[in-house]
LOKOLVEX-338335 format. One record per residue (C-alpha): residue in three letters; x, y, z. Coordinates in steps of 0.001 Angstrom, whole numbers. Example, Ala and Ser with C-alpha at 12.3 -4.5 7.8 and 13.67 -1.06 7.14 Angstrom:
# residues 2
- residu u v w
- ALA 12300 -4500 7800 $
- SER 13670 -1060 7140 $
END
This chain:
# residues 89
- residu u v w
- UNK -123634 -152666 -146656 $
- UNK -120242 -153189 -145748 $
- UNK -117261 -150709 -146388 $
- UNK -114169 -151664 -147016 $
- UNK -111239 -150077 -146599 $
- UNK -107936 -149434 -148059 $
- UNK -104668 -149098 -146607 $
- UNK -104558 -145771 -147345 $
- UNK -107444 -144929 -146414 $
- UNK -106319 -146345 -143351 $
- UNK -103615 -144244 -142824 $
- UNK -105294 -140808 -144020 $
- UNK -108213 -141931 -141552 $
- UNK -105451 -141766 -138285 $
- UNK -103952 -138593 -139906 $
- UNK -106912 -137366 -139837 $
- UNK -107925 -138310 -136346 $
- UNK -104549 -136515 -135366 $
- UNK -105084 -133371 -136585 $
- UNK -108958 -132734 -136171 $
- UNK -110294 -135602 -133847 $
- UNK -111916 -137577 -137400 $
- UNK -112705 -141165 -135856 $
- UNK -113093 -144456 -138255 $
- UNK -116834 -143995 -136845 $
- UNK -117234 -140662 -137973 $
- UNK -115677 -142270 -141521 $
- UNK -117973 -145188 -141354 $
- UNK -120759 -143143 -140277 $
- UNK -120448 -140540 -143184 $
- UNK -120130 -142926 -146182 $
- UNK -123558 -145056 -144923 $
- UNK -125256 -142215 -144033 $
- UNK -123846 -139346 -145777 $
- UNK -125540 -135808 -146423 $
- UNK -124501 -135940 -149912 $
- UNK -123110 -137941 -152700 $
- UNK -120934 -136671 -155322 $
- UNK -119515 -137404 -158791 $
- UNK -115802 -137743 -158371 $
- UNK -112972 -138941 -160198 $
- UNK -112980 -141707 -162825 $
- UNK -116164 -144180 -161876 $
- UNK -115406 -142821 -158155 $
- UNK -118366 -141442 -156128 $
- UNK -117821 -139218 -153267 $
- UNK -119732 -139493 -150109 $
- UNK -119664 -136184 -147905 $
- UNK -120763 -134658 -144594 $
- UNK -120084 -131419 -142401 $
- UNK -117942 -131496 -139711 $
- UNK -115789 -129419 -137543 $
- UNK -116747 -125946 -140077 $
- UNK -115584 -128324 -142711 $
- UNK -116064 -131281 -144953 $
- UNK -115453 -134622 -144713 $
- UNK -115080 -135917 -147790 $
- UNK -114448 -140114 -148884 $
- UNK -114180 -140969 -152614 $
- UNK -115344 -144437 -152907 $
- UNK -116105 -147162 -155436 $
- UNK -119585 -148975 -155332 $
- UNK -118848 -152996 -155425 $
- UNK -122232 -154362 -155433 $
- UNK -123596 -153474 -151950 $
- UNK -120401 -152631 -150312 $
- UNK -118461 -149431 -150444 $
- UNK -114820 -149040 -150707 $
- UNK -112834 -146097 -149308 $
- UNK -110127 -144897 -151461 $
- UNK -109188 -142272 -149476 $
- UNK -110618 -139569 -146593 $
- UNK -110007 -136226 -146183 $
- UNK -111003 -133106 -144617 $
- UNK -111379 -129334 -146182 $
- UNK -112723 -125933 -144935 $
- UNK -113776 -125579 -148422 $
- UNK -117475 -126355 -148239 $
- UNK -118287 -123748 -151024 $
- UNK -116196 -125459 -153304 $
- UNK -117641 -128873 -153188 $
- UNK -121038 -128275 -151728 $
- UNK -123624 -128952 -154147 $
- UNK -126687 -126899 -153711 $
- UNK -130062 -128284 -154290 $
- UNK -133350 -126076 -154829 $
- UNK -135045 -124745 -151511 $
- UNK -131674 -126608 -149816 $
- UNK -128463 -125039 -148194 $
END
């Protein structure tokens, strides 16, 4: 698979990295391997992992086998956008 990004998701990725130490590998790392997937916006899935007593959360588009990163962010909102499973939390 390979992911492709934006320019903005370029420049949130830095911000990012800035304010909470979120590295393109830790990016990278979370939309290959991610602990869950999401529904997002439009035809936009959103790949998502813990991190720092947060989320990291990248809404992506599936193009054939690659992925590509619309945008990244981070939120201390885990309740909100967790999705529990039955018998996991």
């Amino acid at each position: 698979m390979k992911v492709i990004w934006t320019k903005h998701s370029i420049e949130r990725q830095k911000q990012w990295e800035i304010k909470i130490g979120v590295k393109k590998e830790d990016v990278e790392n979370v939309l290959i391997f991610p602990e869950q997937i999401v529904s997002g916006d439009l035809d936009a899935m959103v790949a998502q992992s813990k991190f720092n007593d947060g989320l990291i959360r990248i809404p992506f588009v599936q193009q054939n086998e690659d992925r590509k990163i619309l945008t990244v962010y981070w939120t201390s909102k885990i309740e909100k956008y967790w999705k529990e499973t039955e018998g996991h939390k």
